[in-house]
C-alpha positions in Angstrom: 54.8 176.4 99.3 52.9 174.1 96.6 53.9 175.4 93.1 51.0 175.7 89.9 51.5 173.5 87.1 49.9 174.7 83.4 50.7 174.4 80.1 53.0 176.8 78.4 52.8 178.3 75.0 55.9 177.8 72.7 56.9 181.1 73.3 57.2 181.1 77.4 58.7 177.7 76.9 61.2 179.1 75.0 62.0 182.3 77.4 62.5 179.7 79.8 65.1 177.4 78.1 66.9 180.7 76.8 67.7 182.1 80.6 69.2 178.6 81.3 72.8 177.5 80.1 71.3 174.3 78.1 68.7 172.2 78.4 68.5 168.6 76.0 67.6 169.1 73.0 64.5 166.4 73.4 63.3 168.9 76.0 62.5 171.8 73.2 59.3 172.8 72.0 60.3 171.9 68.2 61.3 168.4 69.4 57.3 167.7 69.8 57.5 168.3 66.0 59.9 166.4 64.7 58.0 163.3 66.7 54.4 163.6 64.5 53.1 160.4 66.1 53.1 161.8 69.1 51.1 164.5 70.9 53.5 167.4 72.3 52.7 169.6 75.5 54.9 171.9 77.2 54.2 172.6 81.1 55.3 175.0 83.6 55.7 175.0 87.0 54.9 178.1 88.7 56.5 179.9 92.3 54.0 181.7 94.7 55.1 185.2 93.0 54.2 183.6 89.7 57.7 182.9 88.3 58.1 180.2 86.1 60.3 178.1 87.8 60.4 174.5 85.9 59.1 173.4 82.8 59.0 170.1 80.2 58.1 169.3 76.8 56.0 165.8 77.4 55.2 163.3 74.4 51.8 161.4 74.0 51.7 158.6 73.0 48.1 157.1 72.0 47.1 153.9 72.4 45.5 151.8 69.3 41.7 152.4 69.6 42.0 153.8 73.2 42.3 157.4 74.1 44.9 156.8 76.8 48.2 157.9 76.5 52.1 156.7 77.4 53.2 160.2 78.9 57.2 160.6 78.4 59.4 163.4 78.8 62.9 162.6 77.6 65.9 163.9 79.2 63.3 166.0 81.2 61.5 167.4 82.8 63.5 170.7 83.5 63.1 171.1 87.8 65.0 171.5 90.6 66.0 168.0 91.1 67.7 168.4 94.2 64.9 169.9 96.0 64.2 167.9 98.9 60.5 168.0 98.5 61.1 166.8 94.7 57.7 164.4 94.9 55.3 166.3 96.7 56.3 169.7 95.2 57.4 168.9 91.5 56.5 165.4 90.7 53.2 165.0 92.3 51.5 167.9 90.0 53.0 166.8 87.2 51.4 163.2 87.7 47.9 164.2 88.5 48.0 166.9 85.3 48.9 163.6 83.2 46.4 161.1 84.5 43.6 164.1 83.9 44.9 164.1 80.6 44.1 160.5 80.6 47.8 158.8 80.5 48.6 155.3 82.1 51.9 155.4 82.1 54.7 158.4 82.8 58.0 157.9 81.8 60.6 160.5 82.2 64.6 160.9 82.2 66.6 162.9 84.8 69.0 165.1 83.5 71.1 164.2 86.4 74.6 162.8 86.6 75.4 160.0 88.2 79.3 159.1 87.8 81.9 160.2 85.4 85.0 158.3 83.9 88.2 160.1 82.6 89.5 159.0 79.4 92.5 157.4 81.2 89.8 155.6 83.2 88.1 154.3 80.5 90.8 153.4 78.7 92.4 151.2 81.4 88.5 149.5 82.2 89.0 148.4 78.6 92.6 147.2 79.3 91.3 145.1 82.5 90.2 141.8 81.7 88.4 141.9 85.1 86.2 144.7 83.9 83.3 143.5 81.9 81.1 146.4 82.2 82.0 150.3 82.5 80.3 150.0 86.2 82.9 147.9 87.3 86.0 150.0 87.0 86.4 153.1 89.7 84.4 156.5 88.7 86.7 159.5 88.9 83.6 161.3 90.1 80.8 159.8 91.9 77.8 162.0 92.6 76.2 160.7 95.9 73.7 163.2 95.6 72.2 161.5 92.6 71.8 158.2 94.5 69.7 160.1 96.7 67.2 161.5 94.3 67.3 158.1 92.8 66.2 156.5 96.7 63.2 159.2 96.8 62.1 158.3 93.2 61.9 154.6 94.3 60.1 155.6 97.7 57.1 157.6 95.8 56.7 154.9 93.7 58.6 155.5 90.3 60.5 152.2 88.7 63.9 152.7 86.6 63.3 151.2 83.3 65.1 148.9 81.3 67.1 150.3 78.0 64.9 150.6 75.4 65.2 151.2 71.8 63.5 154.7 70.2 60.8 153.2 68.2 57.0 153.4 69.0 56.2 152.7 72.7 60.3 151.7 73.6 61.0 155.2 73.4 64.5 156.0 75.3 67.3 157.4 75.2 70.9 156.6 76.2 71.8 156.5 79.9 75.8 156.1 79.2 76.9 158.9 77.0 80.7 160.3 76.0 81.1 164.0 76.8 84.2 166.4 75.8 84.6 169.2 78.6 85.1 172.7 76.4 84.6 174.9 79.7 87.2 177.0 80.1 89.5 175.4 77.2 91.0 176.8 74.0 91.0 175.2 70.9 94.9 174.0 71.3 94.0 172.6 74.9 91.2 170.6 73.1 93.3 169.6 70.6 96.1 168.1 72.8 93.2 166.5 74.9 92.6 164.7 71.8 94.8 161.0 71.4 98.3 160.7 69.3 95.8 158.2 66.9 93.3 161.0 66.7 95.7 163.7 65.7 97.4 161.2 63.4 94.3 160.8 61.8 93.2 164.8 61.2 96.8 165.5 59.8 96.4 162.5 57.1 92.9 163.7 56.4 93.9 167.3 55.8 97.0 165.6 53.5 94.8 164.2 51.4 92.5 167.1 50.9 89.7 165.9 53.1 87.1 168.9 52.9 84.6 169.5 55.4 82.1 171.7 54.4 78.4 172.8 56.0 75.2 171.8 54.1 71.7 172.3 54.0 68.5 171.0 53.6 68.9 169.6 50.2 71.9 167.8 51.2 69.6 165.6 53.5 69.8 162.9 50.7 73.1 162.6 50.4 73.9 161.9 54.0 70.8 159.8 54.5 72.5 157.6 51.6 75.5 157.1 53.8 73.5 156.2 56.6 71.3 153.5 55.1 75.1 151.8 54.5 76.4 152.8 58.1 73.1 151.2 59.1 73.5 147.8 57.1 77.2 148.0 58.2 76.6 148.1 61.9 73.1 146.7 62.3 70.7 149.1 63.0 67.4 150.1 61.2 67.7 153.4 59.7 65.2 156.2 60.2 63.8 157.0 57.1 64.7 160.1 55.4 61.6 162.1 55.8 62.5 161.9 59.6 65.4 164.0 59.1 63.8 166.3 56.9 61.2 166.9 59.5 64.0 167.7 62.2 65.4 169.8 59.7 62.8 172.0 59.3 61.2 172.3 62.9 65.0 172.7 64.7 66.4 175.5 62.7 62.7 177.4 62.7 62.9 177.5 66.0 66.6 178.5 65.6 68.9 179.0 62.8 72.0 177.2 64.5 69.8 174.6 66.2 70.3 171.7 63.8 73.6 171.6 61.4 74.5 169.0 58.5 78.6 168.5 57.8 79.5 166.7 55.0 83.3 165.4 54.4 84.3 165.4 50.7 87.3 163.7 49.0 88.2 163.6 45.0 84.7 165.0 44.5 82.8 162.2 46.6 81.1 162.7 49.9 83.0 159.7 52.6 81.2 160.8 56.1 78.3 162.9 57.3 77.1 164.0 60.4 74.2 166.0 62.1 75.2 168.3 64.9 72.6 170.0 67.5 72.7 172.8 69.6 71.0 174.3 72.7 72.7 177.1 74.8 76.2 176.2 75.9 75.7 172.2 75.4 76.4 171.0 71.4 75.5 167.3 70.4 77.0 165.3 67.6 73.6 163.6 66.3 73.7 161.1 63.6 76.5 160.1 61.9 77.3 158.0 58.4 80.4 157.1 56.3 81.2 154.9 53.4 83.4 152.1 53.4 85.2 153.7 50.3 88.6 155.4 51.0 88.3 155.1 54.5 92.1 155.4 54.6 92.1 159.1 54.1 90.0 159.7 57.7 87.1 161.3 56.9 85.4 161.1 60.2 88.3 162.1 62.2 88.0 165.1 59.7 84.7 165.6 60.2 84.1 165.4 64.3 87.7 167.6 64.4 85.5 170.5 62.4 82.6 170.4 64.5 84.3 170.6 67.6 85.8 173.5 66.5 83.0 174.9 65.2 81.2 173.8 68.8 84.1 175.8 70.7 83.0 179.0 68.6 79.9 178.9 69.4 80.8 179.0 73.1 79.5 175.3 73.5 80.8 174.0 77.0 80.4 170.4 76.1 80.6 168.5 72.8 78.8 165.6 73.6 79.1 162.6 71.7 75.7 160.9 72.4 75.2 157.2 73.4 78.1 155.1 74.1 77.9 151.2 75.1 78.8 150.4 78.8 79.6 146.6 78.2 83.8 146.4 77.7 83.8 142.9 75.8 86.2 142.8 73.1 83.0 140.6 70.9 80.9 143.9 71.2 80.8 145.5 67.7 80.3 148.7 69.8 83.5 148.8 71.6 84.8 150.5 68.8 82.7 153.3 69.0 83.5 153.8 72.0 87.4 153.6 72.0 86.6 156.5 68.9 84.6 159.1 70.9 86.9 158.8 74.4 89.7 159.1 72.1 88.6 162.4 71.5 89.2 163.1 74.7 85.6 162.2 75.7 85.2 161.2 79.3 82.1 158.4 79.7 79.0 160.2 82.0 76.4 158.0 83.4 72.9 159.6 83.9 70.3 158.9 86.3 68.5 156.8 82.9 64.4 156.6 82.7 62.1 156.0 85.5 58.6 154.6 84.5 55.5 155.5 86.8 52.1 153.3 86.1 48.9 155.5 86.5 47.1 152.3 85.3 49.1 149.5 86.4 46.9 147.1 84.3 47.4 149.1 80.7 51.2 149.6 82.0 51.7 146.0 82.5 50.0 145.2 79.4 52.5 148.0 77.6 55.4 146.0 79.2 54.2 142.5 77.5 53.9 144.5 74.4 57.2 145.1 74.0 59.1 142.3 75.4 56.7 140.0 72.7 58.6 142.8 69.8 
């Protein structure tokens, strides 16, 4: 049976995401806010009976002086990806809604999982000399049924994409991430997942009086200071703070735990800050920033160790860590990272990553020039 495809209003989007256990937090109506250059549209897909059965929050993008649009849904849409009629049942509808709506190009992001690493596995990839990319050392887990979906998605015509950055048109997000598995753990069992540097590191942090406290909108500034350094430290361009004060605001109106700010103070000073997000059972560590001052008395080990138990209360089943790198070379300045987040006891999870279909293939190929001129 063909399913209806129509647009949702906030509220029935919302209904929908609170029956599930978690959904990304890119896929929630306030998301379409925080994104202002961008047009935001929720859809619903719709049974026989009239249940609402699937839904995504899809971004607009316009193009200069045209009024055609890059359609993306990130880390969406929300459908029953195994289906075995995924195309002709889900996709197809989706596509011919977004070329009425006059897009060119579709770009989405399966929440599906691919392979998983243990943190013993990753930490003997990074041992192996042999191993110059997390996809050559063994998965623990191996999920065959994603390769099939990823076949069928090449058979009806969609192309993976390359990584992109998030700015304008590369819009992306990351296809390696670090999880922590909560499910079914107590705080101690978290706690001994977590490596003998790690607990070193929370025990001389709470030695040296290492506070970690909650803030609020206010303190926006402060931890955008910290990130304009951790930016200029580790080479990336910042997002300005206005950005965060815009997530601020349209997260926790939609929901008062939604969006959180920690800040980690020491002699009177805030050392690290971080933004942590929330929807249903799956809690995200956002942004983070530190100072290179005093970086002796482990603030961020302080920091991430408050969230997580902060996550566990909230009856998160995953504290998930966000983007990690999946090159092992010792010269990446991102190996460090990610030595930090599967010391947590953070196994690395490969998604399915964005698949691009071109409505126009012209304007799509022309997009595509764009950005590999940037």
């Amino acid at each position: 049976m063909s399913l209806r495809l129509q647009t949702l209003t906030r509220d029935e989007h919302l209904a929908f995401i609170a029956q599930r256990p978690s959904a990304s937090h890119t896929q929630v109506p306030s998301w379409g806010e925080v994104k202002p250059d961008w047009r935001a549209e929720s859809l619903g897909w719709f049974d026989e009976e009239g249940r609402l059965v699937g839904a995504g929050l899809v971004l607009l993008r316009p193009l200069p002086k045209l009024k055609r649009y890059l359609a993306y849904l990130p880390e969406g849409p929300i459908v029953d990806w195994h289906a075995p009629d995924l195309d002709e049942r889900w996709l197809q509808p989706m596509l011919a809604h977004l070329k009425r709506r006059g897009a060119f190009s579709v770009k989405m992001g399966p929440p599906v999982v691919v392979r998983r690493w243990s943190p013993e596995a990753v930490k003997a990839a990074i041992a192996d000399p042999a191993a110059r990319r997390l996809g050559d050392a063994e998965p623990t887990v191996c999920e065959t049924a994603a390769l099939d979906i990823a076949d069928r998605l090449r058979r009806a015509g969609w192309r993976q994409a390359e990584p992109g950055g998030e700015e304008g048109f590369a819009a992306g997000q990351p296809r390696f991430v670090c999880q922590v598995p909560f499910a079914g753990r107590s705080v101690d069992d978290i706690h001994r997942g977590l490596n003998q540097q790690w607990r070193r590191n929370i025990k001389k942090a709470e030695k040296a009086g290492v506070k970690v406290e909650r803030g609020g909108y206010d303190d926006l500034a402060v931890f955008h200071t910290l990130y304009t350094e951790t930016a200029e430290r580790d080479r990336f361009v910042p997002r300005p703070l206005p950005y965060f004060q815009r997530m601020w605001t349209a997260l926790t109106a939609e929901h008062p735990d939604r969006m959180r700010l920690y800040l980690a103070h020491h002699d009177g000073e805030v050392l690290a800050a971080a933004t942590m997000l929330t929807v249903g059972d799956h809690v995200w560590y956002s942004y983070g920033a530190s100072t290179s001052r005093r970086r002796e008395v482990q603030p961020n080990n302080a920091l991430q160790w408050r969230m997580m138990t902060d996550a566990h209360a909230l009856g998160a089943t995953v504290y998930d860590f966000r983007g990690i790198t999946d090159t092992l070379e010792e010269s990446d300045h991102l190996l460090g990272l990610l030595r930090f987040k599967v010391g947590a006891g953070g196994e690395a999870v490969e998604y399915l990553g964005e698949w691009d279909f071109p409505l126009n293939r012209l304007l799509h190929k022309a997009l595509e020039v764009y950005l590999a001129r940037r």
